[in-house]
GUMAR-617161 format. One line per 8 residues: number of its first residue (from 0); for each residue x, y negated, z negated of C-alpha. Coordinates in pm, whole numbers. Example, Ala and Ser with C-alpha at 12.3 -4.5 7.8 and 13.67 -1.06 7.14 Angstrom:
BEGIN
0	1230 450 -780  1367 106 -714;
! end
This chain:
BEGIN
0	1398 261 -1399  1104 480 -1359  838 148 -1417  1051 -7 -1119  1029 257 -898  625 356 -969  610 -45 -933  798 -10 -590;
8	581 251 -442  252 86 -592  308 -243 -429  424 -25 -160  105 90 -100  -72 -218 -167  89 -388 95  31 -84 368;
16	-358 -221 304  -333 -576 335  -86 -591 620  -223 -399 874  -503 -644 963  -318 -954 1030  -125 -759 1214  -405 -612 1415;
24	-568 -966 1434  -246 -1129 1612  -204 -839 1877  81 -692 1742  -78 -341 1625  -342 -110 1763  -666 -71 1601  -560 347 1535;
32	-243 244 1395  -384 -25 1162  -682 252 1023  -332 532 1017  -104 244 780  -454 129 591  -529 480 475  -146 597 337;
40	-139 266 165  -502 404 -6  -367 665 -93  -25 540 -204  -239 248 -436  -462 465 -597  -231 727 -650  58 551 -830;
48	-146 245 -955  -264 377 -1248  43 499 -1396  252 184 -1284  -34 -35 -1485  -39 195 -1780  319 203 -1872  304 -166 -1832;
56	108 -172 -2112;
! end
């Protein structure tokens, strides 16, 4: 339960930095609200990434 849930947030965040420019590159978000969604998904992924990975080891 708790590897799903830290694997949850992780991809969470993961997906908060890889979104936001496709977005921003078909018109559908502003450039401040892309860098806003870019850096809690930073924070999210580096946060919660290494624990998710190590207790998948």
């Amino acid at each position: 339960m708790k590897k799903t849930a830290l694997g949850i947030l992780a991809l969470s965040g993961l997906a908060l930095t890889l979104i936001p420019p496709v977005l921003v590159f078909t018109g559908s978000l502003s450039n401040q609200a892309q860098k806003t969604f870019m850096a809690i998904g930073m924070l999210l992924w580096f946060a919660i990434a290494p624990f998710w990975i190590k207790r998948a080891q």
